[in-house]
NUKE-174531 format. One record per atom (N, C-alpha, C, O): residue in one letter; x, y, z; atom name; residue number from 1. Coordinates in nm, 4 decimals. Atoms other than C-alpha are relative to their C-alpha. Layout:
BEGIN
ATOM	A	X	Y	Z	CA	NUM
...
//
This chain:
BEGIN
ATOM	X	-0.0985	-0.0884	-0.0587	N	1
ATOM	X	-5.9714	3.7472	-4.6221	CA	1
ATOM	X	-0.0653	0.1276	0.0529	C	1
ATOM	X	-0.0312	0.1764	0.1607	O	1
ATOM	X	0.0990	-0.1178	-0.0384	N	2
ATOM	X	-6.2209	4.0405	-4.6010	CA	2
ATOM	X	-0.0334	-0.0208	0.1161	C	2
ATOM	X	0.0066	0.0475	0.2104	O	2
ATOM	X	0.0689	0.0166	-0.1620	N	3
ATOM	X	-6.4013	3.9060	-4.3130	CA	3
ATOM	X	0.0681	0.0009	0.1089	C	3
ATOM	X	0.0298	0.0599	0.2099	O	3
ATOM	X	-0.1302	0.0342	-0.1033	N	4
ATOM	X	-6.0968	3.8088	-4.1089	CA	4
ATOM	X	0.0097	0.1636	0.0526	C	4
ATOM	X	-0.0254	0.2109	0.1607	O	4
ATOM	X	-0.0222	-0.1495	0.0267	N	5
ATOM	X	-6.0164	4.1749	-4.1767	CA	5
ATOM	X	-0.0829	0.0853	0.0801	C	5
ATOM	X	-0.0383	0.1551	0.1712	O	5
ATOM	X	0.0630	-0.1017	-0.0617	N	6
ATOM	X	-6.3024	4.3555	-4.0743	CA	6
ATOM	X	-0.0555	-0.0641	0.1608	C	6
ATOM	X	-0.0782	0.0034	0.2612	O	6
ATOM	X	-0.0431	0.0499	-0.1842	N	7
ATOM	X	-6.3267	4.0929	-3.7446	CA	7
ATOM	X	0.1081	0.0674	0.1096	C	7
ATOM	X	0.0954	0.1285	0.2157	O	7
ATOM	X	-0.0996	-0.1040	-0.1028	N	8
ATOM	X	-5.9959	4.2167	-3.6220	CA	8
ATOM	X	-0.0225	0.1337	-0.0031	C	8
ATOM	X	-0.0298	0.1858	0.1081	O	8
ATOM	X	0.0300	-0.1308	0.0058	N	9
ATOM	X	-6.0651	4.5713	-3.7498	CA	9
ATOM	X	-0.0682	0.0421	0.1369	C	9
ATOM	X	-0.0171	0.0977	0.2341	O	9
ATOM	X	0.1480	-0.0011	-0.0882	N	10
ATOM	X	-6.4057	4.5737	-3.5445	CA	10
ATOM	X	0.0782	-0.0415	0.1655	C	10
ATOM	X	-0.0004	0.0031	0.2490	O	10
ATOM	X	-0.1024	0.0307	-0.1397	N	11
ATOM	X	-6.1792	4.4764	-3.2116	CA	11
ATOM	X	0.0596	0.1454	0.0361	C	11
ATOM	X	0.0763	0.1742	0.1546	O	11
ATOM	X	-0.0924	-0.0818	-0.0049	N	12
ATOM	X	-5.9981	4.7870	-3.2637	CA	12
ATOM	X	-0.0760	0.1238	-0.0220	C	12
ATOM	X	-0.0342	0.2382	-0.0397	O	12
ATOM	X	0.0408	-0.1556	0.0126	N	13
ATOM	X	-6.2764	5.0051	-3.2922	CA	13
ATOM	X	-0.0516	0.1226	-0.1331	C	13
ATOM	X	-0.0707	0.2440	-0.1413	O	13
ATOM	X	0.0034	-0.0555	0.1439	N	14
ATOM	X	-6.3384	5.0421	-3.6731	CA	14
ATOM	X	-0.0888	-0.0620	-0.0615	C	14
ATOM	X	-0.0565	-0.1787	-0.0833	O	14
ATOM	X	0.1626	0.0064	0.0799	N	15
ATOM	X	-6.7025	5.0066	-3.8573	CA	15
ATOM	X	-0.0836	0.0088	0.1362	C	15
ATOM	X	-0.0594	0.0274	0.2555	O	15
ATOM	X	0.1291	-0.0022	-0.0990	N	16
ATOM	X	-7.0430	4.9908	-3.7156	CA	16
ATOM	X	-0.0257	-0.0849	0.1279	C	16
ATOM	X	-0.0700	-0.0703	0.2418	O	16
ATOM	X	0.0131	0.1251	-0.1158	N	17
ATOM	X	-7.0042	4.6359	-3.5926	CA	17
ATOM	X	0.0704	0.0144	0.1047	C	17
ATOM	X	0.0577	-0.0760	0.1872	O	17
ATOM	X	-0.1108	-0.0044	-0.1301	N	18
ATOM	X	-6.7687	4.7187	-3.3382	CA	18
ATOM	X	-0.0804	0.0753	0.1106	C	18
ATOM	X	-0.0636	0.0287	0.2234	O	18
ATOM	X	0.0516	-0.1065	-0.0637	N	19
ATOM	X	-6.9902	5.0147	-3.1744	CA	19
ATOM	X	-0.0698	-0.0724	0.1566	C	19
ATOM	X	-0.0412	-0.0289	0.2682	O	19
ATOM	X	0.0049	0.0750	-0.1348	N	20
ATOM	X	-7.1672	4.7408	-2.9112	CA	20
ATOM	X	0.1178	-0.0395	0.0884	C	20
ATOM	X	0.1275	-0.0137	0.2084	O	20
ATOM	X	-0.0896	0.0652	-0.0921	N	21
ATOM	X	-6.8550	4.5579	-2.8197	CA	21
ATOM	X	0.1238	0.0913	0.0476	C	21
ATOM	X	0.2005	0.0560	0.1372	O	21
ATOM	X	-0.1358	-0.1517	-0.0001	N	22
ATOM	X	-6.5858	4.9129	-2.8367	CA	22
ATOM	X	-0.0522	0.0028	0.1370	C	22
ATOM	X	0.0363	-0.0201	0.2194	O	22
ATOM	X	-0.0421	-0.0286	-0.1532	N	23
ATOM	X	-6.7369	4.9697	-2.4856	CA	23
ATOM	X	0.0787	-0.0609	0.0998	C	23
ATOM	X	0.1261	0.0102	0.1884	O	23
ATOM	X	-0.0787	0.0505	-0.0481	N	24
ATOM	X	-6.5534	4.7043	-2.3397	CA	24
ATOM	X	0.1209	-0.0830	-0.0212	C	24
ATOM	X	0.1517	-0.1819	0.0453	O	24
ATOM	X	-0.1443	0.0126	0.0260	N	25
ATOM	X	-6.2036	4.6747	-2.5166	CA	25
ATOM	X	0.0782	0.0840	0.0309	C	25
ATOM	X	0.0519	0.2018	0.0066	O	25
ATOM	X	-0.0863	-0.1136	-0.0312	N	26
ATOM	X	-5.9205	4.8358	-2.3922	CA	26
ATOM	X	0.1092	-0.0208	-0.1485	C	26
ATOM	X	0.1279	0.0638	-0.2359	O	26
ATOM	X	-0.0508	0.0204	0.0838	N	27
ATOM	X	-5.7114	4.6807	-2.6178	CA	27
ATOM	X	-0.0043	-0.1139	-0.1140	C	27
ATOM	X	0.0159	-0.2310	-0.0818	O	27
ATOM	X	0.0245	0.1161	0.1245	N	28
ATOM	X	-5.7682	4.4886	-2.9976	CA	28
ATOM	X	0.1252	-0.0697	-0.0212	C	28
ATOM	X	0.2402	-0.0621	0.0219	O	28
ATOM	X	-0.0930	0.1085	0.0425	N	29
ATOM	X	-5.6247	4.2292	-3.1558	CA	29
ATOM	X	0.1235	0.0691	-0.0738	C	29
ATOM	X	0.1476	0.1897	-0.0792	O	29
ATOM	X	-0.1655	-0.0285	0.0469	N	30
ATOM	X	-5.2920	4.2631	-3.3099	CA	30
ATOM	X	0.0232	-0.0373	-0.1410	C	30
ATOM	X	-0.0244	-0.1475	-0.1683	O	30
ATOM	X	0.0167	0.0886	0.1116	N	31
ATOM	X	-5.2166	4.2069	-3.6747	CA	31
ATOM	X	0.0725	-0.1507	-0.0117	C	31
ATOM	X	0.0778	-0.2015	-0.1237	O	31
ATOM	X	-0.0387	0.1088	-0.0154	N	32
ATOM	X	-5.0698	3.9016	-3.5976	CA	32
ATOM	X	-0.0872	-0.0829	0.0808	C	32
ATOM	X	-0.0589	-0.2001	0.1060	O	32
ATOM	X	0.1242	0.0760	-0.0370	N	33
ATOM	X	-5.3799	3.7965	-3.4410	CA	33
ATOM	X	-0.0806	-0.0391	-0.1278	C	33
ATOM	X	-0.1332	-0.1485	-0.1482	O	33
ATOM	X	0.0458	0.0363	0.1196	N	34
ATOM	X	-5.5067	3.8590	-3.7930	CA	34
ATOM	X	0.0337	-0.1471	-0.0899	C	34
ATOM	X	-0.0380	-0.2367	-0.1344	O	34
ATOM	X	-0.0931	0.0962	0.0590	N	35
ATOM	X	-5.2637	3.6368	-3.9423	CA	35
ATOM	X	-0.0002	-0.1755	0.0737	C	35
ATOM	X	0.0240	-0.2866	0.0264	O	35
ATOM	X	0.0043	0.1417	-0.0571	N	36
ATOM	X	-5.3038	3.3638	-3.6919	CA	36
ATOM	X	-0.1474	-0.0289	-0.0202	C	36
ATOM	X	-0.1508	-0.1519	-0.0254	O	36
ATOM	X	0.1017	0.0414	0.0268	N	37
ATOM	X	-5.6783	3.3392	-3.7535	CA	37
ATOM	X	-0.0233	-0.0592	-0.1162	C	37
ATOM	X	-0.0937	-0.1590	-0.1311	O	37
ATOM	X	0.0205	0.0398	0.1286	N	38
ATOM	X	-5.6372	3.3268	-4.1222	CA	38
ATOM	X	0.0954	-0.1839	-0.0045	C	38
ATOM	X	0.0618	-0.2744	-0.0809	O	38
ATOM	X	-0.0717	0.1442	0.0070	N	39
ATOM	X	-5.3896	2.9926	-4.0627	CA	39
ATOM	X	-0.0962	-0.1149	0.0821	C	39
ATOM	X	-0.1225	-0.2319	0.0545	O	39
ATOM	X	0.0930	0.1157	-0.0171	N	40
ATOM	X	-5.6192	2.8503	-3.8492	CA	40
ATOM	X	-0.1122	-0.0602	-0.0491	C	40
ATOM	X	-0.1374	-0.1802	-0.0599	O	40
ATOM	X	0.0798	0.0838	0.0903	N	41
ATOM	X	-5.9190	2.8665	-4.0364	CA	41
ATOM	X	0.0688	-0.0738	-0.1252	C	41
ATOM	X	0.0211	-0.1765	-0.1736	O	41
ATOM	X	-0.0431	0.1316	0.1078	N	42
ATOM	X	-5.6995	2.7185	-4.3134	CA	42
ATOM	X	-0.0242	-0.1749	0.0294	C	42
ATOM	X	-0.0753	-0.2641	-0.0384	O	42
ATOM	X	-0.0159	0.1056	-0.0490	N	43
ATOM	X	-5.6427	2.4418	-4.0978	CA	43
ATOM	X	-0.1210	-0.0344	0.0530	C	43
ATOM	X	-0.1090	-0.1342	0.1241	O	43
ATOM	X	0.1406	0.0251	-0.0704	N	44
ATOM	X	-6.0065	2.4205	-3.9793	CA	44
ATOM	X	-0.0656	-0.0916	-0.1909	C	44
ATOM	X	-0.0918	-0.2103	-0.2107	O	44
ATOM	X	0.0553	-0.0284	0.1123	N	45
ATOM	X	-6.1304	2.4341	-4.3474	CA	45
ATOM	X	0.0818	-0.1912	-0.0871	C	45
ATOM	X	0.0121	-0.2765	-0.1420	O	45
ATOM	X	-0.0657	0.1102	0.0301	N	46
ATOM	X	-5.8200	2.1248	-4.4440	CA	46
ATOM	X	-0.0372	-0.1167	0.0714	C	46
ATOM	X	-0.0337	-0.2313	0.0267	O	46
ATOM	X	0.0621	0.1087	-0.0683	N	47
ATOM	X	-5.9700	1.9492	-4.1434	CA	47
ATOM	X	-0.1653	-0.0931	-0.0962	C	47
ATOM	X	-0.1980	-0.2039	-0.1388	O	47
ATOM	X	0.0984	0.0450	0.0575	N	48
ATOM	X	-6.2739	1.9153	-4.2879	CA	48
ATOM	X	-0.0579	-0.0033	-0.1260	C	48
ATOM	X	-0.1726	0.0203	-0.1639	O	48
ATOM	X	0.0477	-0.0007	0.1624	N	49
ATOM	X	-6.2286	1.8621	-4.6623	CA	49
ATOM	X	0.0522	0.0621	-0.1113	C	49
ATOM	X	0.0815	0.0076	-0.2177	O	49
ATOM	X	0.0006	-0.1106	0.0747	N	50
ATOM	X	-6.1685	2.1301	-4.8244	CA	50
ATOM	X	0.0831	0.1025	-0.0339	C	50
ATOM	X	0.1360	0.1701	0.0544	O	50
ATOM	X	-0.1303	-0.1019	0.0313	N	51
ATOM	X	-5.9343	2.3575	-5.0176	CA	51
ATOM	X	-0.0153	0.1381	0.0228	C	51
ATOM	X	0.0764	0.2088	-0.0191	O	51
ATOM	X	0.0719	-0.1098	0.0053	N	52
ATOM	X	-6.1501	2.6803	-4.9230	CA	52
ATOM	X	-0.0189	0.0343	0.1739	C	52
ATOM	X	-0.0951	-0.0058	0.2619	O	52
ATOM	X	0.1109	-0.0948	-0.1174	N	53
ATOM	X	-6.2174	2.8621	-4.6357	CA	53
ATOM	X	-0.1314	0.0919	0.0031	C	53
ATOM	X	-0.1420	0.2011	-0.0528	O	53
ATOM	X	0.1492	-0.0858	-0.0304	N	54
ATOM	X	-6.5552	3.0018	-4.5580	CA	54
ATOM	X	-0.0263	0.0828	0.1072	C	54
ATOM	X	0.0780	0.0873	0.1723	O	54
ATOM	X	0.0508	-0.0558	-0.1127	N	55
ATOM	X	-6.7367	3.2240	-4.2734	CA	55
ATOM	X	0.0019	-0.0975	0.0906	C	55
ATOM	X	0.0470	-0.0460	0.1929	O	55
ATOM	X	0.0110	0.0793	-0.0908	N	56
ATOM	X	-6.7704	2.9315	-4.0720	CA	56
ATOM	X	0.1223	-0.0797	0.0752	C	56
ATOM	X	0.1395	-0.1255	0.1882	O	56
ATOM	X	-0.1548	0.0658	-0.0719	N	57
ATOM	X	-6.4229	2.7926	-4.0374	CA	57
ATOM	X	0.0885	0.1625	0.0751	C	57
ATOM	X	0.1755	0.1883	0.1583	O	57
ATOM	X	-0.0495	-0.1485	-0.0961	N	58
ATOM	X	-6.3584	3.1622	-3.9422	CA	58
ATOM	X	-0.0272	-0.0327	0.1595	C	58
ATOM	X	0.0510	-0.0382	0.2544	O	58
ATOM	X	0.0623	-0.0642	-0.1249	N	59
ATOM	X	-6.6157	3.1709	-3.6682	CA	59
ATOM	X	0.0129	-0.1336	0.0880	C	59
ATOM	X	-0.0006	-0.1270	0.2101	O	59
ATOM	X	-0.0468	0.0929	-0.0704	N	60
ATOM	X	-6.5246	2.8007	-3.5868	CA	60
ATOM	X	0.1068	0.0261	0.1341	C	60
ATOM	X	0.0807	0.0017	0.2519	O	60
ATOM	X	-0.1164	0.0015	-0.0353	N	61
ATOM	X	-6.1641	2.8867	-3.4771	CA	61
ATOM	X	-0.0102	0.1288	0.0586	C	61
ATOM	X	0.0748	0.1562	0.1433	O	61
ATOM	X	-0.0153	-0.1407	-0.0738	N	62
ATOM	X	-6.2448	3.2405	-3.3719	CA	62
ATOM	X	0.0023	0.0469	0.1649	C	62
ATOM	X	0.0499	0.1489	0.2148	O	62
ATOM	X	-0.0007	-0.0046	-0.1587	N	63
ATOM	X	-6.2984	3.1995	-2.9965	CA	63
ATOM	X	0.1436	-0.0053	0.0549	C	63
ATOM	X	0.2065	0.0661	0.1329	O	63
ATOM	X	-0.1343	0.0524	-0.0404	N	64
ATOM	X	-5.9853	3.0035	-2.9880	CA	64
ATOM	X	0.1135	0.0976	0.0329	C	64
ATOM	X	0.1824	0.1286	0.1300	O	64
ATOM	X	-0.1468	-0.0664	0.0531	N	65
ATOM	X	-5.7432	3.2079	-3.1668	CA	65
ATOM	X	-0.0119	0.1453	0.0313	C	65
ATOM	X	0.0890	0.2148	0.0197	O	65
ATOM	X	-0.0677	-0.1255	-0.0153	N	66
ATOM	X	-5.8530	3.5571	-3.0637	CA	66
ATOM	X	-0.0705	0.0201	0.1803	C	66
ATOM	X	-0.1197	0.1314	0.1992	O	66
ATOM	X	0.0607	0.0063	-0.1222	N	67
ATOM	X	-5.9875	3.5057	-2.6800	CA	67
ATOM	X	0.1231	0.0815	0.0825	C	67
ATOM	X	0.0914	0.1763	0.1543	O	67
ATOM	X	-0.1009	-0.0179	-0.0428	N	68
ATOM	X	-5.6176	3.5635	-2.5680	CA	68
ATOM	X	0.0510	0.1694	-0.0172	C	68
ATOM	X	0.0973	0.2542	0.0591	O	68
ATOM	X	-0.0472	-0.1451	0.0716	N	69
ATOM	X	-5.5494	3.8730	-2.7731	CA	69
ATOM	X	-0.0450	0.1141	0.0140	C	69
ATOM	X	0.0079	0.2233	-0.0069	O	69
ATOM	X	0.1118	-0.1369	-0.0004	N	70
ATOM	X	-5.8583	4.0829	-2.7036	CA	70
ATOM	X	0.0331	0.0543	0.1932	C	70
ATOM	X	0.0192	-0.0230	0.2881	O	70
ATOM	X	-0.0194	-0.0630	-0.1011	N	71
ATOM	X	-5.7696	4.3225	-2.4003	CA	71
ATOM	X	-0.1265	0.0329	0.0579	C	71
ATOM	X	-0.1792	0.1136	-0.0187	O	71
ATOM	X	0.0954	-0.0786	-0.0104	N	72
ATOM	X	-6.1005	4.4006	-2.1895	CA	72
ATOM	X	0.0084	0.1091	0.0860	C	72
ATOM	X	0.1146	0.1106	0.1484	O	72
ATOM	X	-0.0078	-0.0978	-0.0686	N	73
ATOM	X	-6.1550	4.6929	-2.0121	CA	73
ATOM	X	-0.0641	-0.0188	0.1782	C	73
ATOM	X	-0.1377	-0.1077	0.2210	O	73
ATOM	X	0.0678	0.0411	-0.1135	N	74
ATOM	X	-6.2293	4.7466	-1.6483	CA	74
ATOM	X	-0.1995	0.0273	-0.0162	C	74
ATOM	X	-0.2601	-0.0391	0.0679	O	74
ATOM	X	0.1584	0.0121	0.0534	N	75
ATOM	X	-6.6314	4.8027	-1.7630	CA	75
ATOM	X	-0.0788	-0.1326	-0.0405	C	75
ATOM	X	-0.1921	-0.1784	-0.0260	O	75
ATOM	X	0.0792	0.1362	0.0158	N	76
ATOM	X	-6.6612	4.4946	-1.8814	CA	76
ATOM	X	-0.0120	-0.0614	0.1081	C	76
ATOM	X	-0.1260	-0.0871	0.1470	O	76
ATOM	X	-0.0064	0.0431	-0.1593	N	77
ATOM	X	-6.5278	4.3411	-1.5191	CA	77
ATOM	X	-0.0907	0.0152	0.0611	C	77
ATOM	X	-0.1347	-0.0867	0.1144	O	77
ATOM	X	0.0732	-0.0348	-0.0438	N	78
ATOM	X	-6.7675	4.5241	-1.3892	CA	78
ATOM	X	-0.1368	-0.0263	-0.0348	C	78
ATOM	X	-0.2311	-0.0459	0.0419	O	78
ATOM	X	0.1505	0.0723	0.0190	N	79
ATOM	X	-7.0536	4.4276	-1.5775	CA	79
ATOM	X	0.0076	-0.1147	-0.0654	C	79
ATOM	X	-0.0696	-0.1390	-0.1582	O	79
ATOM	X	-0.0143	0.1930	-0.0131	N	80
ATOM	X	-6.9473	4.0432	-1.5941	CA	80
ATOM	X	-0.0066	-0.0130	-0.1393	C	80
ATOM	X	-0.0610	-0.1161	-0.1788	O	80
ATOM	X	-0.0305	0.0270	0.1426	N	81
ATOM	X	-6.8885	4.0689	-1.9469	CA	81
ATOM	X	0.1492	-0.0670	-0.0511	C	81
ATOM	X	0.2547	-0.0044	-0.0611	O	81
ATOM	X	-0.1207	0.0896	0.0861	N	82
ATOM	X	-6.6338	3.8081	-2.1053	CA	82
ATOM	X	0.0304	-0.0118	-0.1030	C	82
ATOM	X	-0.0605	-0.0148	-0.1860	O	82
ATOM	X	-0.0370	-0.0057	0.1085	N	83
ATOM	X	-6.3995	3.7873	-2.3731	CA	83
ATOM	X	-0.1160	-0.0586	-0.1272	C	83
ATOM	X	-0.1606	-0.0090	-0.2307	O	83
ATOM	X	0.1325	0.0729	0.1378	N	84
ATOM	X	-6.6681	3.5111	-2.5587	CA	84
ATOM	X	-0.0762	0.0842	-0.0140	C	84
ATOM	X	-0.1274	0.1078	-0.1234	O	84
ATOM	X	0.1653	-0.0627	0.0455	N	85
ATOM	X	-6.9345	3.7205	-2.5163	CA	85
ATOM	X	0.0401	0.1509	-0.0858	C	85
ATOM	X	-0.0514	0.1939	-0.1560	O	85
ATOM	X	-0.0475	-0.0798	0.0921	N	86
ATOM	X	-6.7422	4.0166	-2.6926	CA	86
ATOM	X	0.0235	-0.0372	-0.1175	C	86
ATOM	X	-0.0190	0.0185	-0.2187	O	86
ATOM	X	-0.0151	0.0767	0.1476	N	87
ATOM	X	-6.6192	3.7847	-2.9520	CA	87
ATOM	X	-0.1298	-0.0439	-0.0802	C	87
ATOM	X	-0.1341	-0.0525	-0.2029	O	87
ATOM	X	0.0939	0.0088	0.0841	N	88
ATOM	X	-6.9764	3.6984	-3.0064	CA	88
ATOM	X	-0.1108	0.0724	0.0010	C	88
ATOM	X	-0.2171	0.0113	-0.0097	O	88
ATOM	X	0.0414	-0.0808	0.0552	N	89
ATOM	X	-7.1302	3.9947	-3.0478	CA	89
ATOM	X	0.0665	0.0920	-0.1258	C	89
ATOM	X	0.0051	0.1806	-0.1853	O	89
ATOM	X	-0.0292	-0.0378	0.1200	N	90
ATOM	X	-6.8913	4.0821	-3.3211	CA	90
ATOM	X	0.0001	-0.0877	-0.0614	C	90
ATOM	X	-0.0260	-0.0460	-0.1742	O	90
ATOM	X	0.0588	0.1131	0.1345	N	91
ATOM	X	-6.9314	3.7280	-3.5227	CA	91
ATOM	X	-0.1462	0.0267	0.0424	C	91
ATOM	X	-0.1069	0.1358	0.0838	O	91
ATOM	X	0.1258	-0.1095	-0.0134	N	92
ATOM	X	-7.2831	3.8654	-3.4499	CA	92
ATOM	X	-0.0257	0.0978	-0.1279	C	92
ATOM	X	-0.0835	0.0422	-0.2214	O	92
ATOM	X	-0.0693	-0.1425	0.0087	N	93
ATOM	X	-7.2148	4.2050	-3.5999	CA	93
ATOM	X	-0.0034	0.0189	-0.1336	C	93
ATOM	X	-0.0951	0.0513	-0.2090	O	93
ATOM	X	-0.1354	-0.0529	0.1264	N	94
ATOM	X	-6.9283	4.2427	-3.8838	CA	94
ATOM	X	-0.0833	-0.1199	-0.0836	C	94
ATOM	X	-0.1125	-0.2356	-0.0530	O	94
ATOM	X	0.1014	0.0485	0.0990	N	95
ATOM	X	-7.1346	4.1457	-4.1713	CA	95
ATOM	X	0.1559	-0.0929	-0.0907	C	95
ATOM	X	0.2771	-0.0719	-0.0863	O	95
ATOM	X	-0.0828	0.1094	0.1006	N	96
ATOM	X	-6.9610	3.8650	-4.4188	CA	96
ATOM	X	0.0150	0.0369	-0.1377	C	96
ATOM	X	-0.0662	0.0140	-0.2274	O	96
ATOM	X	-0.0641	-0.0497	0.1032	N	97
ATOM	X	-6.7528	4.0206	-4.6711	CA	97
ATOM	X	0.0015	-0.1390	-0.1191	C	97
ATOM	X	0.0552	-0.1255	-0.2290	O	97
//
């Protein structure tokens, strides 16, 4: 739950890990972005076995579920920067609680 946590956090501009990718968000995820990540890795985690979620069924489902949600700024446009590549410099980043 931690990690989830400081993923969306870090969208919005809050710890260290965020400090690369903050230049080009206008607007973070939503806590209901939170909430939908945590159901999917459930369902990532049930796919394959297991009564547990880990870091990996996070960062599995993470493109998916927060690609939509993350607002970029006109900076990024400008320097051809895309939602993935924001998303993966913070699974990058936001260290694993």
């Amino acid at each position: 739950e931690r990690y989830i946590v400081d993923l969306v956090s870090a969208t919005r501009g809050h710890g260290p890990a965020s400090a690369e990718a903050a230049q080009y968000i206008q607007v973070g995820v939503s806590p209901r972005g939170t909430l939908a990540l945590d159901k999917c890795a459930r369902g990532h985690a049930w796919m394959q076995g297991r009564d547990q979620v880990n870091a990996e069924d996070i960062r599995a489902v993470a493109h998916d579920c927060l690609r939509h949600r993350l607002a970029l700024n006109f900076q990024a446009s400008a320097d051809g920067v895309t939602t993935d590549e924001v998303l993966d410099s913070l699974l990058k980043n936001v260290a694993i609680a």
